[in-house]
N, C-alpha and C positions, 0 to 999 in steps of 0.2 A: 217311415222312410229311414233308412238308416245312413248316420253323416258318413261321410268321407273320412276315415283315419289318418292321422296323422303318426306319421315316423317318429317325429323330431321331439315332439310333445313328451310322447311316451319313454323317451330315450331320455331328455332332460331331467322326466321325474325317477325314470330308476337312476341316473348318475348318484343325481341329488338325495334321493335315501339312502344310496349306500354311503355317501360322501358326511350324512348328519348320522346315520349308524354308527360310523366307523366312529365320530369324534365323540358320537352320545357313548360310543363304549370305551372311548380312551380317555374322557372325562371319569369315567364311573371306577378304569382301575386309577387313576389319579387320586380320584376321591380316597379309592381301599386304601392306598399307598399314604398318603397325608394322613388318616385318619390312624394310621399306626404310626407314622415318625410324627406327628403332634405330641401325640398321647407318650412318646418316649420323651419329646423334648418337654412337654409339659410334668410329667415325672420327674424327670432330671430336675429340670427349674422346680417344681414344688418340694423333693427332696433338700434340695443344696442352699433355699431357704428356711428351712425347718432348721436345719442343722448350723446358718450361719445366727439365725434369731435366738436360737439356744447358746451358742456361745458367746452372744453379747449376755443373757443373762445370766448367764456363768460368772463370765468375769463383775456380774453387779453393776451393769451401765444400765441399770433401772431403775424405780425405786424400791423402796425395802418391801419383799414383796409380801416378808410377817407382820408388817406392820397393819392395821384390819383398814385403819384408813387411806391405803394407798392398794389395796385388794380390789380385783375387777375394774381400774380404771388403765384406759390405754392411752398411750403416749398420745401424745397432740397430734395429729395429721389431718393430711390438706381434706377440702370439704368433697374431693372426690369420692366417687365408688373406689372401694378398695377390690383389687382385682385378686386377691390371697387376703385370708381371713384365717387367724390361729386361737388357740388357745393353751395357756400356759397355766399348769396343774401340777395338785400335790399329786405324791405315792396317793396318797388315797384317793382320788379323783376329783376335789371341789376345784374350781377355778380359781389362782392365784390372781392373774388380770387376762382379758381378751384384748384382740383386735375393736376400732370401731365397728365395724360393720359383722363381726363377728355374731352369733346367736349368745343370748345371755345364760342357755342351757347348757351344759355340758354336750360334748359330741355323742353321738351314738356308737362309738367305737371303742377297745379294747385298747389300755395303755399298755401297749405292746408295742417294740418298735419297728415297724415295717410300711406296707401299706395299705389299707383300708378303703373300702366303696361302700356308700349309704346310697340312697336313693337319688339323691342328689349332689354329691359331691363323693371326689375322690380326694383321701386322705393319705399324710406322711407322718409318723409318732415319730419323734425323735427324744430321747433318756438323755440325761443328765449322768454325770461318772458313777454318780456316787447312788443314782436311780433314785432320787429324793423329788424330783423333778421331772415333769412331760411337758413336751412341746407340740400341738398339734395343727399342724398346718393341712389349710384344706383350698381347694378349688372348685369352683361348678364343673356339670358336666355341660351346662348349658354354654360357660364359655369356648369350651373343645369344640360342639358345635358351631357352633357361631363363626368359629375361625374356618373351618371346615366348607360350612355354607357360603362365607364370602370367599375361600378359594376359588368354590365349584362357581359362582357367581365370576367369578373374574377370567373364570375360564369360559363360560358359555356367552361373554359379550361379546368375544370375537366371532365364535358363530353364526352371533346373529346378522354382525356387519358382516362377515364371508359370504354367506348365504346368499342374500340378491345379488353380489358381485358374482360370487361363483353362478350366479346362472345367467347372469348376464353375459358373462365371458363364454360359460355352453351353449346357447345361443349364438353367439358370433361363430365358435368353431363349429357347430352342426349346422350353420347355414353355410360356411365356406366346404363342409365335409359334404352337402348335398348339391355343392356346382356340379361337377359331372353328371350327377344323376340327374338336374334340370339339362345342363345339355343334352342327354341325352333322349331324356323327353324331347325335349325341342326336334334335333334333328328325325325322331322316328315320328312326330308329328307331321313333318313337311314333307312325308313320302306320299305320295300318290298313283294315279295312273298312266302319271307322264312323269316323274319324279322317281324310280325306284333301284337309283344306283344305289350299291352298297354303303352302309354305315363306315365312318374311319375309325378303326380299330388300334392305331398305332401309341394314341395318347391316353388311350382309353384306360381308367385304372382298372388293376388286377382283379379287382371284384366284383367290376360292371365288364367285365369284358366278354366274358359265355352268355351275359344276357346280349350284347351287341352283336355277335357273334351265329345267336342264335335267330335275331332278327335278319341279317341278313340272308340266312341260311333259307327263311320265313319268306325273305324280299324276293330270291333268287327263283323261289318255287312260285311265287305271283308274278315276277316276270316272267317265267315261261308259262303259265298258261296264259298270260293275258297276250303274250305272243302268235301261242297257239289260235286261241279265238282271232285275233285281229288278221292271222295270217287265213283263216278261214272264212273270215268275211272277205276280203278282199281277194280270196282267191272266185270264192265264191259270187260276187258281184261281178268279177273280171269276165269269168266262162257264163254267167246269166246273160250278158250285156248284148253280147253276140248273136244266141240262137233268139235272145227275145226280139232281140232288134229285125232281127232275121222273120221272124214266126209274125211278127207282126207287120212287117212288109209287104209277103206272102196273105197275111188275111184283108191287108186294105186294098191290093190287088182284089182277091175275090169278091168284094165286096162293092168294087168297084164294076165285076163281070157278071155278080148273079142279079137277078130281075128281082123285082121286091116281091115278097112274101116272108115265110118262115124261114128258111133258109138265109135269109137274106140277115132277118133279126137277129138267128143264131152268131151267123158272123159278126156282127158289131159287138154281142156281149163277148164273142173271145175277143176281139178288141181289146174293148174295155179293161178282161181282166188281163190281157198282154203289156197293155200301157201300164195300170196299175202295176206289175213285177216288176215294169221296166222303170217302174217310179221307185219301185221300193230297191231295186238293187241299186240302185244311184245313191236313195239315202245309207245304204247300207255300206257303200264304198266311203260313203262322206264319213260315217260311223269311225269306220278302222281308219282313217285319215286322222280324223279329229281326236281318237286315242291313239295316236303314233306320238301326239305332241306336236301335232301341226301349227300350233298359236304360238309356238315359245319363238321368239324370235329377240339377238341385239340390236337389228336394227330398226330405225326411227323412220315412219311414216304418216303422212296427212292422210286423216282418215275421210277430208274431205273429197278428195280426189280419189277412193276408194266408192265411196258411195256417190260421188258424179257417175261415175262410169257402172254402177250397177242401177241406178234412176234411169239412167240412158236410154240400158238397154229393155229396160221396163216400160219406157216411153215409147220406143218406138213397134213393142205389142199391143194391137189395135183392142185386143181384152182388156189392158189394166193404161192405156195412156191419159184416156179422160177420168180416170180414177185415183190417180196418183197426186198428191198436194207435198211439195218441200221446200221446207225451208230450212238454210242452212246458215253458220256463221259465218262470215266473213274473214276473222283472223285464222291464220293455220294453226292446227290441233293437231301436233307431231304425238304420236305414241307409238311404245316400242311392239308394234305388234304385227306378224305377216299377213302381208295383202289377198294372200289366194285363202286365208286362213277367216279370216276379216269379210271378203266375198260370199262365203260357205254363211257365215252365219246373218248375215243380212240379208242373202239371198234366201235363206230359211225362212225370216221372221217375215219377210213382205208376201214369200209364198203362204206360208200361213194367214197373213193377212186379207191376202185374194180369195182362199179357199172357206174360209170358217168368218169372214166378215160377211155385211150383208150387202146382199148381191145388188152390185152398183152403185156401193156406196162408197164413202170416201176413204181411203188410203191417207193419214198423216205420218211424214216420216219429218222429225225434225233432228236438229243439230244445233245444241245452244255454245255457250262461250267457253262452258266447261270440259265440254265435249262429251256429254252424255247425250247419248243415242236414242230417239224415242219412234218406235212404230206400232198407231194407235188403226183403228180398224171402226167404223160403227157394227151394233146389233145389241143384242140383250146382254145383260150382263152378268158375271158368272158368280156362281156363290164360289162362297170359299170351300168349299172340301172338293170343288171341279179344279179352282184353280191353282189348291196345293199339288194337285197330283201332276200337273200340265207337263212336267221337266222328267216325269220318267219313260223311258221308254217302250214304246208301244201302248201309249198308256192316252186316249182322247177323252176329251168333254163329252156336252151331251149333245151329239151332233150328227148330223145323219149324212155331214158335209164327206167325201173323199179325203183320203188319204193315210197314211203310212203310222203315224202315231209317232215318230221317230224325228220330226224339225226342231222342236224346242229343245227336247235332248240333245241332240247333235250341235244345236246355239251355246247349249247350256256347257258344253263340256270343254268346247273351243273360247269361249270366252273366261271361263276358271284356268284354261292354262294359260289363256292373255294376264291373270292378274287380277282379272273385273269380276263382276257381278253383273248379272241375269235377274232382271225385276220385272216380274209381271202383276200386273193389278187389273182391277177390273171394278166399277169402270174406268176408264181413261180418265188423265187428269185435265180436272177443268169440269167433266163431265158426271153426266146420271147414268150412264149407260156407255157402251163402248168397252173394247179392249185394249190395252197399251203393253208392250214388252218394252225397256229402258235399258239400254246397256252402260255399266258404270266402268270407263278403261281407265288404269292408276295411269 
């Protein structure tokens, strides 16, 4: 399965390579740059002491240097590393006296007066007037580095501390640079089939606005067809309602005038299936009702006094009166939800109850404190792959009982634009068996 990509992630990391790039490559000419004005200023310095060390022993502020016992010894100095080490030589090359830390050999260089590189150090010859005399002063190359190294070192600990701040600070701005685009996630999330006014475009920034734009353009073309279909279901349930009601008037007449036989039977089953159209374009009106947005409602009603008056009228049909068990709360359970809207889907869930419970058995409609809606039915109880599918349309268990396929849908869809939730389980709670539909109003 492949994850979810992230934006922000990916954006972070390319900032941040270009951002250690750029400074790995401005470290690197820093480095080129140091490592040429070192090597000048280290020149200079190793020159300009060659040349002042030579005229101290010019003037003879040493000791006598023909003397054999005062040959190869160097003046007293502190017991550090000597960071400059020379040597001081006849014309003919032996050493007159060294540095401490100087090599006891001669240099490997040419008393010539300029400057000289051996393997390891870079050298300054410095002559005497009278060329009787050399002074050779020398340095590592390893100290060049070294300075060099702790430059580039002293430059790359900022780096290191920049680095988690800089991406902590790119994190902050690429989570405030992706609000809009959560808003506007958000707001195309909350569209639906009662929800599909246009996106606000006005605040919208300049880069997210052809996608907003485009969604609405998207919104516009699913509000008209979902127009189109609702205007033809209710067109269409409107002009059924009439000649069915009509046609089957006319057959309980005749069925009322022919004498029993064959004829007689045929008439009952056009009955049947006249009731049945005139069952299903009833739900079918409920349908485009309950997608129009029939549930949305600001005003505040007791949903008890809702369902008194649909028990009522349930009570007083001699089919479901001795069938019917409620109990209800006591304290009022105001919610903001329409009453005719509220009727439709209760009236649903109990006819479903009569229809596919078993026959003559108990009806439970309760109403606890919370005000969650329970209408529970006895019979066998349904697997689950019957009773995921219950909420779509035209869509029945396994039941050989009448009806449309179309009540729980039509519950389902006026209760989601109340706000709530539509819970059916099976079996009923409390129970091994039985059906319960549970409506959850906020």
């Amino acid at each position: 399965m492949t994850k979810n990509r992230s934006i922000i992630w990916p954006l972070m990391t390319a900032l941040s390579g270009v951002m250690v790039a750029f400074w790995l490559g401005a470290i690197g000419l820093g480095i080129h740059v140091m490592r040429s004005e070192f090597d000048e200023v280290f020149d200079n310095a190793l020159e300009e002491t060659a040349e002042r060390l030579l005229a101290i022993v010019e003037e003879g502020r040493i000791p006598d240097i023909q003397d054999s016992d005062q040959q190869e010894r160097a003046p007293a100095t502190p017991p550090a590393r000597e960071y400059l080490v020379y040597h001081v030589r006849a014309a003919d090359g032996h050493i007159l006296f060294r540095s401490k830390d100087a090599p006891a050999e001669p240099f490997d260089v040419p008393l010539t007066v300029g400057f000289h590189d051996s393997e390891k150090y870079r050298f300054y010859t410095a002559a005497s007037t009278n060329g009787a005399i050399f002074l050779q002063a020398a340095d590592k190359f390893s100290n060049r580095r070294e300075a060099v190294r702790e430059s580039a070192v002293t430059m790359l600990i900022p780096l290191a501390v920049l680095l988690p701040l800089s991406l902590l600070l790119m994190a902050w701005i690429t989570g405030r640079a992706v609000v809009p685009i959560n808003k506007l996630r958000e707001a195309i999330s909350e569209k639906n089939g009662g929800n599909l006014s246009p996106l606000e475009t006005e605040t919208t920034p300049r880069e997210l606005k052809p996608i907003a734009q485009s969604v609405n353009l998207l919104l516009q073309r699913v509000r008209a067809t979902i127009d189109a279909e609702r205007e033809f279901a209710t067109h269409s349930a409107h002009e059924l309602r009439t000649p069915v009601a009509g046609a089957l008037a006319q057959t309980q007449r005749l069925l009322a005038e022919l004498p029993d036989g064959a004829l007689k039977a045929r008439a009952r089953n056009i009955e049947r299936a006249l009731t049945k159209l005139g069952h299903t374009s009833e739900k079918l009106l409920q349908l485009a009702r309950a997608e129009a947005g029939l549930g949305q409602t600001a005003v505040m009603t007791d949903i008890r006094h809702v369902l008194d008056l649909i028990i009522g009228d349930y009570r007083h049909d001699s089919a479901t009166t001795q069938r019917l068990v409620y109990a209800s709360s006591t304290k009022p359970l105001m919610r903001a939800v329409d009453v005719d809207a509220l009727g439709i889907v209760v009236s649903n869930l109990i006819e479903n109850a009569v229809v596919h419970g078993e026959p003559g058995g108990r009806i439970r409609i309760s109403v606890d404190d919370e005000g969650i809606i329970g209408i529970a039915n006895d019979g066998p109880a349904l697997s689950p792959t019957d009773l995921k599918g219950l909420k779509l349309r035209f869509r029945r268990g396994a039941t050989s009982a009448k009806g449309s396929g179309l009540g729980l849908a039509i519950a389902d869809t006026i209760v989601r634009q109340m706000g709530g939730v539509l819970e059916l389980q099976s079996p009923a709670s409390g129970r091994v068996d039985g059906f319960e539909a549970r409506i959850l109003l906020p």
